[in-house]
C-alpha positions in Angstrom: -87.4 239.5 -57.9 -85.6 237.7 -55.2 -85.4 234.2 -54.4 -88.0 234.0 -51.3 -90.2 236.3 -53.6 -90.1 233.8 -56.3 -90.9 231.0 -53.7 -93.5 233.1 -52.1 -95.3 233.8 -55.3 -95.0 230.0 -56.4 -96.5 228.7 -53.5 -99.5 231.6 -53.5 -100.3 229.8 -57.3 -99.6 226.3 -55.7 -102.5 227.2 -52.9 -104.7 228.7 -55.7 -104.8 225.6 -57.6 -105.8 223.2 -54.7 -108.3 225.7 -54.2 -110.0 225.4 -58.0 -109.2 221.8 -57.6 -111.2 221.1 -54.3 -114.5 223.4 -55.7 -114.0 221.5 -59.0 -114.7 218.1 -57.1 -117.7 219.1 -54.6 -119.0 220.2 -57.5 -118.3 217.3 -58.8 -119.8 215.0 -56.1 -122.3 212.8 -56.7 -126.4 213.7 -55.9 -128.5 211.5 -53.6 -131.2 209.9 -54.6 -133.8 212.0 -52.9 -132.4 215.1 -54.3 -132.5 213.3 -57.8 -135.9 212.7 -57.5 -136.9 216.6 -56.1 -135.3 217.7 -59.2 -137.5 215.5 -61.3 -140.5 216.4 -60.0 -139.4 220.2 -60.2 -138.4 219.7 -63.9 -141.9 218.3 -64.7 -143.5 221.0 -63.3 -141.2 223.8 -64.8 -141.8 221.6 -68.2 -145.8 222.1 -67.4 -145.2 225.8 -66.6 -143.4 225.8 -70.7 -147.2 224.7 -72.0 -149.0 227.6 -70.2 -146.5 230.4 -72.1 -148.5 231.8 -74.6 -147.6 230.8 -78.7 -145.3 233.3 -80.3 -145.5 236.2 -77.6 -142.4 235.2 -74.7 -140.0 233.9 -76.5 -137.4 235.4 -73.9 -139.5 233.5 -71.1 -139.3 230.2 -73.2 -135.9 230.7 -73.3 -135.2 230.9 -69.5 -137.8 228.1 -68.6 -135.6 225.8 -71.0 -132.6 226.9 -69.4 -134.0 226.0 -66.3 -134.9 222.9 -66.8 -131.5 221.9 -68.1 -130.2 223.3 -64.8 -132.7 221.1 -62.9 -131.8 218.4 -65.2 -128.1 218.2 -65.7 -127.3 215.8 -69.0 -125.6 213.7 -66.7 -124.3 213.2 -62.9 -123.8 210.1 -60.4 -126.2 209.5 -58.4 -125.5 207.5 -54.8 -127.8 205.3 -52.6 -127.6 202.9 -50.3 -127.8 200.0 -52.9 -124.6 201.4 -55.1 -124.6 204.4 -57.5 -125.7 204.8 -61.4 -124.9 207.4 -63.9 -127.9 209.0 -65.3 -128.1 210.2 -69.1 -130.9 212.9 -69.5 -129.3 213.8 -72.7 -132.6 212.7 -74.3 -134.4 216.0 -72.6 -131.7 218.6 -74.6 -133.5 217.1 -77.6 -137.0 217.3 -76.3 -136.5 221.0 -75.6 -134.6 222.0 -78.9 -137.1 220.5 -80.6 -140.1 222.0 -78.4 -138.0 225.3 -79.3 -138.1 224.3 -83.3 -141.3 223.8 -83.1 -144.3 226.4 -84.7 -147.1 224.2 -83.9 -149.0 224.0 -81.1 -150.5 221.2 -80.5 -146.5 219.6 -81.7 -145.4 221.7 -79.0 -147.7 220.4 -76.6 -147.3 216.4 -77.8 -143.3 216.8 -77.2 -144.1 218.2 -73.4 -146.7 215.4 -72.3 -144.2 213.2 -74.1 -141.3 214.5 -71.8 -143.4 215.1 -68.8 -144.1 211.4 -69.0 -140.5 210.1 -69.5 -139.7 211.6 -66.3 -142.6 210.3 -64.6 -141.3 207.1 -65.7 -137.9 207.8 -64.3 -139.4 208.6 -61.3 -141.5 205.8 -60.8 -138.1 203.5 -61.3 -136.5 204.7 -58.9 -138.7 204.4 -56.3 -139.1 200.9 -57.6 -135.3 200.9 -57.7 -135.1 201.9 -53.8 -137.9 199.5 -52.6 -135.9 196.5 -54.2 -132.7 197.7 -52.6 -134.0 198.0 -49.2 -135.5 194.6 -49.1 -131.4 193.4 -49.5 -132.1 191.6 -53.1 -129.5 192.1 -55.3 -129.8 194.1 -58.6 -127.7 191.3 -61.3 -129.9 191.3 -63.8 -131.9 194.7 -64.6 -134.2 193.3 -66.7 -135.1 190.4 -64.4 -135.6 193.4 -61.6 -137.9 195.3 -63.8 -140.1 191.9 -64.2 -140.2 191.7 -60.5 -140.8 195.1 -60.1 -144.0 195.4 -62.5 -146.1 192.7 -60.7 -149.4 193.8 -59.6 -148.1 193.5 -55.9 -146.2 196.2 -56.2 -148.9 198.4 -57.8 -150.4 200.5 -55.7 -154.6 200.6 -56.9 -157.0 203.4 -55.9 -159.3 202.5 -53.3 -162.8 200.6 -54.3 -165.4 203.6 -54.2 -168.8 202.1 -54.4 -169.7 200.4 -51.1 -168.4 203.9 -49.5 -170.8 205.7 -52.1 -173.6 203.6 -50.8 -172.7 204.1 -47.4 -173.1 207.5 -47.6 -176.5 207.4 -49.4 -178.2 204.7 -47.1 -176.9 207.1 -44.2 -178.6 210.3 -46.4 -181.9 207.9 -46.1 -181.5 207.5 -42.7 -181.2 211.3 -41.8 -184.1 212.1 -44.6 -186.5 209.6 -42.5 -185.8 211.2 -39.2 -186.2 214.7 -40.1 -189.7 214.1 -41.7 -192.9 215.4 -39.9 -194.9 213.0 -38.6 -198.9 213.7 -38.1 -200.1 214.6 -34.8 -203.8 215.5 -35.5 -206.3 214.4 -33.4 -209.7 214.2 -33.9 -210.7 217.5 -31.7 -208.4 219.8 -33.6 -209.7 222.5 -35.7 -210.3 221.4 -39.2 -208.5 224.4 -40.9 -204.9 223.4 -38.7 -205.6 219.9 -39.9 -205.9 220.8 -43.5 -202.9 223.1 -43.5 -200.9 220.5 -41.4 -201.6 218.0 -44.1 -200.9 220.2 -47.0 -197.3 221.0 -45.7 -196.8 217.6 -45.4 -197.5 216.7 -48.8 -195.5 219.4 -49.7 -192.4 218.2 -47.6 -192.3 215.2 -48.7 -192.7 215.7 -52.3 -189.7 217.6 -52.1 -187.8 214.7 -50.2 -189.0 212.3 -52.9 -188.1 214.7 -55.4 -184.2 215.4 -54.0 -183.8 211.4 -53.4 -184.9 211.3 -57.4 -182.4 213.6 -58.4 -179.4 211.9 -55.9 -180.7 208.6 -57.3 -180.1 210.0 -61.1 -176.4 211.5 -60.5 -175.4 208.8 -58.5 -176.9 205.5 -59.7 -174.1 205.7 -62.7 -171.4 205.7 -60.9 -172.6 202.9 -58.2 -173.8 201.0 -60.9 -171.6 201.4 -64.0 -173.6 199.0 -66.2 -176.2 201.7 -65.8 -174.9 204.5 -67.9 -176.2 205.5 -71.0 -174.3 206.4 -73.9 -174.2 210.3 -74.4 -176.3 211.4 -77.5 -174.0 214.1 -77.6 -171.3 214.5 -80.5 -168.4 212.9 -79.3 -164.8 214.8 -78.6 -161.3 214.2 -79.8 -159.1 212.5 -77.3 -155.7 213.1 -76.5 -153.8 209.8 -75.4 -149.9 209.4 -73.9 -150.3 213.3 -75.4 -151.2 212.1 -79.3 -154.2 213.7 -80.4 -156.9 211.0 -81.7 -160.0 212.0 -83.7 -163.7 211.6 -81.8 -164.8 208.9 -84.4 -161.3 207.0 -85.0 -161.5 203.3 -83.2 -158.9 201.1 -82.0 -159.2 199.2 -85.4 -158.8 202.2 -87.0 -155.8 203.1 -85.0 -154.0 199.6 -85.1 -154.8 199.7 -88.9 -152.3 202.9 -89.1 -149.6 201.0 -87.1 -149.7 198.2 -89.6 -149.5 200.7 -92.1 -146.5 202.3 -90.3 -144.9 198.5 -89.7 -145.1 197.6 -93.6 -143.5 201.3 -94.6 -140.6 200.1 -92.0 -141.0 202.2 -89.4 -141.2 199.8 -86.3 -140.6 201.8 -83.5 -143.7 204.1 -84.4 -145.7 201.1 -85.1 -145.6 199.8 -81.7 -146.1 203.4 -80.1 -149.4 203.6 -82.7 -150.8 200.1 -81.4 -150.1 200.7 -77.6 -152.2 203.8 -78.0 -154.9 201.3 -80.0 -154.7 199.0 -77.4 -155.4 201.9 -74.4 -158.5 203.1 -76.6 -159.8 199.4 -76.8 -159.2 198.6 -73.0 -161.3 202.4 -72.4 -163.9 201.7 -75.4 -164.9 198.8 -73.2 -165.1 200.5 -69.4 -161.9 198.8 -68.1 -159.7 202.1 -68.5 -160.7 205.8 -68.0 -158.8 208.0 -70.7 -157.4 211.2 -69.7 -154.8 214.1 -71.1 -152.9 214.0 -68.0 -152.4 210.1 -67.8 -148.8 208.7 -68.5 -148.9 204.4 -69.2 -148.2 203.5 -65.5 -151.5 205.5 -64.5 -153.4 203.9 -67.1 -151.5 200.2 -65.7 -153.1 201.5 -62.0 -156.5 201.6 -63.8 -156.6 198.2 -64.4 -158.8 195.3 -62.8 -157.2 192.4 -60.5 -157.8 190.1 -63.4 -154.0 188.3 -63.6 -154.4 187.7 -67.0 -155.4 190.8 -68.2 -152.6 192.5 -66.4 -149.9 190.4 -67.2 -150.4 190.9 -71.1 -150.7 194.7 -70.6 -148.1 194.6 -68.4 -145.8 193.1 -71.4 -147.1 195.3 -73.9 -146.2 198.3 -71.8 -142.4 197.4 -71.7 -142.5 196.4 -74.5 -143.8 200.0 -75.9 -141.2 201.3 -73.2 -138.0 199.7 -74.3 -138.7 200.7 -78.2 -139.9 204.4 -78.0 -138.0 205.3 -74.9 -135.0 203.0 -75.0 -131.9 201.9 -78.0 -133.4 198.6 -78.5 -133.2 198.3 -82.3 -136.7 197.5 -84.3 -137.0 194.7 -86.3 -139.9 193.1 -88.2 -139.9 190.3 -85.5 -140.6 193.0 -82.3 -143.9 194.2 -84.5 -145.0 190.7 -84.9 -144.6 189.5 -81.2 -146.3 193.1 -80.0 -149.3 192.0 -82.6 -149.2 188.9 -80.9 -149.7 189.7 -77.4 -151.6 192.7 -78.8 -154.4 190.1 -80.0 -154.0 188.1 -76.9 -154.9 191.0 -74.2 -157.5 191.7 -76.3 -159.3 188.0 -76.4 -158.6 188.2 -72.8 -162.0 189.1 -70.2 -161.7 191.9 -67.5 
C-alpha cells in the first residue's frame, strides 16, 4: 500500500471517529424539562398498563412493558431549564420493577406499582413546584428551605367548593317544577265529569312532582349537608391506602399500635410509613379526608380544609414520611419520637 493510500485510509478512520464521537454526545445532551415530565407521566401510565396484565399468563408482555418503562425512564440523565440543570437518579425504579418481576403475589405486585406510580407523581409534582419557584427569579440555595416554601397552602391548588352550586341547581329544579305544573281552570258552568277528571290528573301530577322532589331531596341532602349522612348498616370493606391493603375493622389505633410495634423491633423507616397511613385513616374516620385506591399523599394534602393548623402539622408529617421512605435520610429512635409527636398534635388539632 502506498503512501497516499495509507494517508487516505487514515484519514477515512479519522472522519469515522468524529462521526461516533458527535452521535455519542447528542445522545448524550441533556432533556428539557418538559420532555422530562412527558416521560413521567408516560411511565406512570405504562406502569398502570403492568397491573392490568393478567397473573402468570404474559410473562413475555411483562417483560417488554418493563423494558419500556426503563426506556421512558433512563436511570439517569441531565435535565436543563431555565433556572440551571439537575441530574436525576431513577435508579430506585430498576428496583421497583425487578422486584415487581420477583414477585408471585398479587396484591405484592400491585402495592410495589401504586408505590411506584406514586413516587413519580411526587416527582412530578416537584418539578412543577421546582419551575414555578424559578420563574418567579428566587434563588434555589437551600432545597430544603424551597421545599418549605413550596408546601404552603398557597401554593396548593383546592378543588372547588360544590355545595352552594348543588343548591343552585336544585332551587332552579324548583323553579322549573312550579312553572310546568297545571293550574285549575274550572269554572262553575263546566260539565261535572271534565271537572272531576281535570282534578284527578292533577292530583295525579302532583303526587308525582312531590314524589321525584322526595327522591332528589334523599340522594342529594347527603352530600349538601354532610352532617346528614347515616352510617351504612352494611358490612364494611377493606381499604387500600398509599396502595397498603388495611382490613375493614382495623382503626387508626390499631394501625399506629403496629407502628410502635415496628419502632420498638427497630425498624424506623416502616414505623413512620405505618403511622402516616394511621394518621390518613384517622383524618378520613372523621369526614376531613375521603380515602381512595388511586390517591397518592399530595391528593390526600388537596383534600384538606383551610384550617392553618391542621395543615401545617400534616403538612410536616407528610415530609416527614417523604424524606424516610422515599429518601437516604437515616432512621433513628429520635425521628419515630418527633413523628409521634406531631402525630399526636394533628390529631388534638380541630378541622
Amino acid at each position: 500500500m502506498t503512501r497516499n493510500q495509507n494517508i487516505k485510509t487514515g484519514s477515512a478512520r479519522f472522519l469515522a471517529a468524529v462521526l461516533v464521537v458527535l452521535a455519542f454526545a447528542a445522545a448524550a445532551s441533556a432533556a428539557t424539562l418538559d420532555d422530562y415530565r412527558q416521560r413521567l407521566r408516560a411511565a406512570s401510565v405504562q406502569i398502570s398498563e403492568l397491573g392490568g396484565i393478567q397473573f402468570g399468563e404474559n410473562d413475555e408482555l411483562v417483560d417488554t412493558k418493563i423494558k419500556a418503562v426503563l426506556e421512558t425512564l433512563p436511570a439517569s440523565e441531565k435535565v436543563e431549564w431555565n433556572g440551571g440543570s439537575l441530574a436525576t437518579d431513577n435508579g430506585w425504579l430498576t428496583t421497583r420493577l425487578s422486584e415487581f418481576r420477583a414477585a408471585t403475589d398479587i396484591s405484592e405486585r400491585n402495592r410495589i406499582l401504586a408505590a411506584a406510580n406514586e413516587r413519580i407523581a411526587s416527582i412530578a409534582a416537584g418539578l412543577e413546584d421546582l419551575e414555578k419557584h424559578t420563574a418567579a427569579g428566587t434563588k434555589d440555595a437551600d432545597k430544603q428551605k424551597l421545599g418549605q416554601i413550596l408546601e404552603r397552602p398557597e401554593y396548593q391548588k383546592l378543588p372547588p367548593p360544590q355545595k352552594n352550586k348543588l343548591a343552585q341547581w336544585l332551587e332552579e329544579f324548583l323553579n322549573w317544577l312550579a312553572r310546568m305544573m297545571p293550574r285549575s281552570n274550572v269554572t262553575p258552568s263546566a260539565p261535572g265529569e271534565l271537572a272531576s277528571l281535570t282534578m284527578v290528573l292533577q292530583i295525579v301530577l302532583y303526587a308525582i312532582a312531590f314524589g321525584l322532589v322526595g327522591f332528589l331531596i334523599y340522594k342529594f341532602a347527603p352530600v349538601i349537608f354532610p352532617k346528614l349522612r347515616r352510617k351504612s348498616g352494611g358490612k364494611k370493606k377493606d381499604r387500600v391506602i398509599l396502595g397498603e391493603k388495611i382490613k375493614a375493622d382495623a382503626s387508626a389505633h390499631d394501625i399506629f399500635d403496629e407502628a410502635e410495634a415496628l419502632a420498638r423491633s427497630g425498624d424506623i423507616r416502616a414505623a413512620i410509613r405505618k403511622g402516616y397511613i394511621a394518621l390518613l385513616c384517622e383524618l378520613s374516620d372523621r369526614r376531613i379526608i375521603g380515602l381512595a385506591r388511586h390517591k397518592t399523599n399530595r391528593d390526600y394534602l388537596r383534600d384538606l380544609p383551610k384550617t392553618p393548623e391542621l395543615r401545617d402539622d400534616v403538612l410536616g408529617l407528610t415530609r416527614n414520611y417523604e424524606e424516610h421512605w422515599y429518601g437516604s435520610c437515616p432512621s433513628g429512635e429520635s425521628d419515630w419520637e418527633n413523628f409521634r409527636t406531631d402525630y399526636r398534635n394533628a390529631l388534638a388539632r380541630k378541622a
